[in-house]
N, C-alpha and C positions, 0 to 999 in steps of 0.2 A: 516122469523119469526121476530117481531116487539120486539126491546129494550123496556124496563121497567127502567126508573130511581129508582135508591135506597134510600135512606136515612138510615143513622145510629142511632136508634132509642133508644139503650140503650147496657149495656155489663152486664152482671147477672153472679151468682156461680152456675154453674150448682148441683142441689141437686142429678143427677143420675148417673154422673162420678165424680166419684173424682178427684182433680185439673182439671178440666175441666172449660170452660167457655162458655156462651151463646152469641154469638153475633147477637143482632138481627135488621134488618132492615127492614124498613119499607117500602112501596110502595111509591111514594112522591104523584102519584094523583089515591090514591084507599086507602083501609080501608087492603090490605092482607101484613101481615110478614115474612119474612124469616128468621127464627132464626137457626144459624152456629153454631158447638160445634166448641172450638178452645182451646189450651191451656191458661196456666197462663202468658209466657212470651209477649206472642201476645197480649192478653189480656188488661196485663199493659202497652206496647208500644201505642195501639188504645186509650187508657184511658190518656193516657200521654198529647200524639197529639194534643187532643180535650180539654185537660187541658191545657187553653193558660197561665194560674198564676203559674202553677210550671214546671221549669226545672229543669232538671237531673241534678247533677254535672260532669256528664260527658256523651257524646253523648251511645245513645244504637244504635244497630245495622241498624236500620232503619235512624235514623238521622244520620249517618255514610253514608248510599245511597244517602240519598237526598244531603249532601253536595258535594259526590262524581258525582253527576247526575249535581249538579249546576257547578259545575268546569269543566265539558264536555259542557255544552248546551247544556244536557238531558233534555226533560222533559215528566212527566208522562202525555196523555192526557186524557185518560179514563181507566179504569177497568170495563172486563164484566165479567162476572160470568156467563162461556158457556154451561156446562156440570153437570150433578148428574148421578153417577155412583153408585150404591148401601152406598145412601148415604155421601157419600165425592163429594163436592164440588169444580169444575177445572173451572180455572179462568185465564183472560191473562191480561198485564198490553200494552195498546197503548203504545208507546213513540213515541218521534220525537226527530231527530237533523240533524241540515241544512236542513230543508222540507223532509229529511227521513223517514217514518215510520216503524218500527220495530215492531211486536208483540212477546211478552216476555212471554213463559207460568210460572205457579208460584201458588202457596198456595193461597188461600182466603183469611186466615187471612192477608198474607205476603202483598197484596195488596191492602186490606182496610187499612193494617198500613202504607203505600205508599200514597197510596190517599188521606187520610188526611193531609198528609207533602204536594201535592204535589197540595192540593186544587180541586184536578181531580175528574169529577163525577162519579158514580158506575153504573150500569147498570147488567140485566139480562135478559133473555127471557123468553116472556110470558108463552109457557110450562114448562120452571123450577119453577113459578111461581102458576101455575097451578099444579104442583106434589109436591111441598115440603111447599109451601105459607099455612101460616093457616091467619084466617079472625077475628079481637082483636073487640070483641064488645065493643060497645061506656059508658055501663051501667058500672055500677060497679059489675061483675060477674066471676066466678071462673073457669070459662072454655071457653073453645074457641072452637067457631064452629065447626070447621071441629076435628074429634079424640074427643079422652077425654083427651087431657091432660092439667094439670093445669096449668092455667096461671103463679100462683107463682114460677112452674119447669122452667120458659121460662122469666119471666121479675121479678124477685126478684128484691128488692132495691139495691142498688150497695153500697149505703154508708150505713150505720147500727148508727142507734141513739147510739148515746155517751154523758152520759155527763159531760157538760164541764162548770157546774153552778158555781162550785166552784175556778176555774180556773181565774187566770185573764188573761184583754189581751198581756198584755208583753208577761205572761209566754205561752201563746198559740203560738206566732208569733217565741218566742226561738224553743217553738217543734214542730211545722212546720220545720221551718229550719233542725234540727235536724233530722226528717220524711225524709227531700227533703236528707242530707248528706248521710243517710242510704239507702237510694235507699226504701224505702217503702213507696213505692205515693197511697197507699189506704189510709194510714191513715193521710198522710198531705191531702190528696183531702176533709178526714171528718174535720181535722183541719180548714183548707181554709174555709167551708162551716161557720163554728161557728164561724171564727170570719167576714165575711160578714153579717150573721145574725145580729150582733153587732155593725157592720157599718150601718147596716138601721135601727135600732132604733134610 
């Protein structure tokens, strides 16, 4: 069976679990997605990751791996995404150390939040791809091919318009900071957003 690279295409709230989240990736040379329900914790770790302008003030459990994998001369080479079992998605993490190779089985989300620490590409195979992939038209339309279900269930905006007219920049860059102390990175990632908009004007 031939590997499928992945791309991480967005993270959404999912409207049909509660605390739940969408993580959806995308084919890197095809137009089909794979969107993963995962929690809130994963969630913000993947979101984190990929957010290079804010850190934590203190490591989460994934940046706790990677630095322990760096003090070994671990390193993650790929994650596939092998298996769909009535829905739940089984996935292994590559490593290597000293020309080792080790396969690691492990959560989905736990290994896309891995692989973005770890730079490592994702991959899956073409029949999981073929069973769970739906196809995101290019137009601006409310549904997706394959099913009826609606786009907005599967790729909602991630950051939610706030505003922040009134606000100046000091005081945004205070509550940012503030956001980033409190461990609540959704809403420094809308902060961050507002005042880059304000650096390009």
């Amino acid at each position: 069976m031939s590997l499928v690279r992945l791309d991480i295409k967005g993270i959404s709230y999912s409207q049909t679990q509660s605390g739940a989240y969408a993580l959806v990736l995308s084919e890197v040379d095809g137009t089909r997605t794979l969107p993963i329900v995962i929690g809130a914790f994963e969630a913000q770790s993947i979101a984190i990751a990929l957010e290079k302008e804010i850190k934590p003030p203190r490591p989460l459990t994934h940046d706790l791996f990677k630095s322990f994998a760096d003090r070994f001369n671990i390193i993650i080479k790929q994650v596939i995404i092998h298996k769909l079992v009535d829905g739940v998605f089984y996935s292994s993490l590559i490593c290597e150390r000293d020309g080792i190779e080790e396969i690691i089985d492990t959560r989905t989300s736990d290994a896309i939040a891995l692989a973005t620490r770890f730079y490592a590409p994702i991959f899956t195979y073409e029949n999981i791809l073929d069973k769970a992939g739906v196809y995101l038209k290019l137009k601006d339309e409310s549904k997706i091919d394959e099913g009826n279900i609606v786009l907005d269930d599967l790729i909602a905006e991630t950051v939610k318009e706030t505003s922040y007219s009134s606000v100046t920049l000091k005081e945004l860059n205070k509550q940012m900071n503030e956001a980033v102390a409190n461990e609540d990175y959704e809403l420094a990632a809308q902060i961050r957003d507002e005042i880059n908009k304000r650096n390009k004007k």
